[in-house]
N, C-alpha and C positions, 0 to 999 in steps of 0.2 A: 459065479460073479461075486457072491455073498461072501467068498472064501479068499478071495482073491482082494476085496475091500478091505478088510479086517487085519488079513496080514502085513499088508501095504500101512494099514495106519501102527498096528505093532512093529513093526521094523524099522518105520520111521521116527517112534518114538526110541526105541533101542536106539540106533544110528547118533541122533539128536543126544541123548545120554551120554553116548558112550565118547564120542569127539567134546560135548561138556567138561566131562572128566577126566581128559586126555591136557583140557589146559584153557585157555581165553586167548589164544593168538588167533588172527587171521590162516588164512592160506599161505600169503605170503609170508609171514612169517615162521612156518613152522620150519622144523630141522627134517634133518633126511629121514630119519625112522619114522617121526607121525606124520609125513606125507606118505610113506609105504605104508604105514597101517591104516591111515584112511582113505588110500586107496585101494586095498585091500579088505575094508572094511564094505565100501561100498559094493566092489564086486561080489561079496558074498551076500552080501544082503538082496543081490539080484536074481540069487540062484532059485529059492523057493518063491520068487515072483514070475518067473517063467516057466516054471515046471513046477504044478500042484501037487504032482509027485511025491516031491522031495517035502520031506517034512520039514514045519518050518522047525523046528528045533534046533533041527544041523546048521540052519545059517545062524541062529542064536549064539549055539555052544560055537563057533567060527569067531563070528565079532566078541563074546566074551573073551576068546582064547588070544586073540589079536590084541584086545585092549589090558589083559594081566600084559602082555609082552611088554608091551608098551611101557605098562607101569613098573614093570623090573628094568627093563629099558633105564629111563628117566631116575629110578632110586640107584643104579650103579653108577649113571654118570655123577650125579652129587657124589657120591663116595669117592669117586677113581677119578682125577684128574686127566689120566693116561687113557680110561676108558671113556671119556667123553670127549677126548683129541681124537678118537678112531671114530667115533660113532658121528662127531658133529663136526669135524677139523678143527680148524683155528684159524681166527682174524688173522689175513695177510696186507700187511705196508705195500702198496702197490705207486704209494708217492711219498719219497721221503727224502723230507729235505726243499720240497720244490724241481725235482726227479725221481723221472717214470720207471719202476723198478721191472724192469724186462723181466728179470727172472720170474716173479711171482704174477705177472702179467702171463705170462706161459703158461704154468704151473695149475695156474686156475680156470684157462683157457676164459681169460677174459680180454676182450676184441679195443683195441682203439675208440673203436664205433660206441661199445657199451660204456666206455669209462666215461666218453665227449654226453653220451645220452642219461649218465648218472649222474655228472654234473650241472644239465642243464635243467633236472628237476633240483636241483639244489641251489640255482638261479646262479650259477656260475657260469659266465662264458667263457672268459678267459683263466686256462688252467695254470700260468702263470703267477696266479693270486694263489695257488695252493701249498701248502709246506708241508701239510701231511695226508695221504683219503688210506683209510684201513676198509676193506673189504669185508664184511663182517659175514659172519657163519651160515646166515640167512639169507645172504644174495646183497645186502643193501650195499651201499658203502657211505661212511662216516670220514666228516670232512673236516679238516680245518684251518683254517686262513694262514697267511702270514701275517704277524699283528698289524703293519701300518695296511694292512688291506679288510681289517674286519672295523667293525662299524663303532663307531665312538659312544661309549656308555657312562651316566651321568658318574659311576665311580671311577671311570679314566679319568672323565672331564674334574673332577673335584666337586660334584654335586652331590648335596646329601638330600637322597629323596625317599619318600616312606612306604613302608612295604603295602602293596593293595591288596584286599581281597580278593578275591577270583570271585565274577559274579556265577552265581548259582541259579537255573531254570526252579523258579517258584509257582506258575501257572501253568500248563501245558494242555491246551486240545480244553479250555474250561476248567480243569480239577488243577486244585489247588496241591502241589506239593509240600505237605506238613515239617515234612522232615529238613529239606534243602531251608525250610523255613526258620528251623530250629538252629541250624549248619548258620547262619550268616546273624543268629540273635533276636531272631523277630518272631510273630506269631501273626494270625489271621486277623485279629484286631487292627495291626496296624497296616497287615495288607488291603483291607480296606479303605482303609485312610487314604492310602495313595491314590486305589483306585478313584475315589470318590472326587481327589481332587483334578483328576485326568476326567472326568465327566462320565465317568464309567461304573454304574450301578450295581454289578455282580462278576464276577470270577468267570462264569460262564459266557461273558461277553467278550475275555480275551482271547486269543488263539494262544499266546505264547508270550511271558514276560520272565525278566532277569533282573535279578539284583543281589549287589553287595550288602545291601541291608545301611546301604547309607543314602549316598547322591547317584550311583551309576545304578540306574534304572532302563531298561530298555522294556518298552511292551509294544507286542504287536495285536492290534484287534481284528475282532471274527469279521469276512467280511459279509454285506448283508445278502443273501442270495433273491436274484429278483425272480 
């Protein structure tokens, strides 16, 4: 049992590493080869958990050997343009113009169904608004209006409006984040201040606050458990 825990946490952390190093995309975002190697990866890693047997080394030297591939993988396609059309394909125009381009609709064996279901998480219903959707490597597909159908922006309209910060999480769960704090111009001194004037005595009394380090403040506070 003792051997069987042990492994289980060693391979988990290998596993955890080795898809780290592979890159920061989701699932669904990955290309065809690190979906093969991290399924791939997975099943070897279940070999020496079923059969104590088997040394766990072999599944090691496995997911090592899977994840160099990977990484010569990914260093060819940056070099070779040609070798990264074979490995990963290419974005297909499956609407151009405002027409359904049948052939690459085939080609990619992507269904009516899927393109109506791709566009309605992109809040499109009507596909008539569309002028271009490219089918991107990944599965997703990337949309874009005909202009008098996309949404009127203050630099159409002739507004000149100024650029905003992006507010940054400065408290989280109690602890104060130093750094996001340093990111918008401000320090704990004056996070206090704020707090103090929201009636709020300590940092650990909020769940969760955001600010641009000017007027756009949002906090949320802990609440009290009875």
């Amino acid at each position: 049992m003792a051997i069987i825990f042990f492994r289980t946490i060693i391979i988990f952390i290998i596993i955890v590493a080795a898809l780290r190093f592979m890159g920061k995309r989701q699932l669904g975002e990955l290309e065809l080869s690190e979906l093969v190697v991290a399924v791939l990866i997975s099943e070897q890693a279940t070999l020496p958990l079923q059969d104590i047997g088997i040394p766990l080394i072999h599944g090691l030297v496995s997911i090592i050997t899977l994840l160099c591939c990977e990484l010569l993988i990914t260093a060819a396609t940056l070099k070779s343009l040609k070798f990264r059309s074979f490995i990963c394909g290419k974005p297909s125009v499956i609407i151009d113009e405002g027409n359904i381009v049948q052939s690459e609709m085939k080609s990619n064996s992507f269904s009516l169904d899927e393109l109506a279901e791709a566009l309605r998480k992109k809040d499109i219903i009507d596909i008539s608004k569309v002028r271009y959707a490219v089918l991107e490597t990944d599965g997703t597909l990337s949309i874009c209006l005909f202009e008098k159908e996309q949404a009127a922006t203050p630099s159409v309209m002739g507004i000149d409006v100024k650029d905003k910060v992006i507010p940054v999480s400065v408290i989280s769960d109690g602890r104060v984040l130093s750094d996001n704090l340093s990111l918008i111009g401000r320090d704990e001194s004056w996070l206090r201040q704020i707090l103090s004037r929201k009636g709020i005595e300590s940092p650990t009394e909020v769940y969760y606050m955001t600010s641009d380090g000017k007027s756009d403040i949002f906090l949320a506070a802990k609440e009290i458990r009875k």
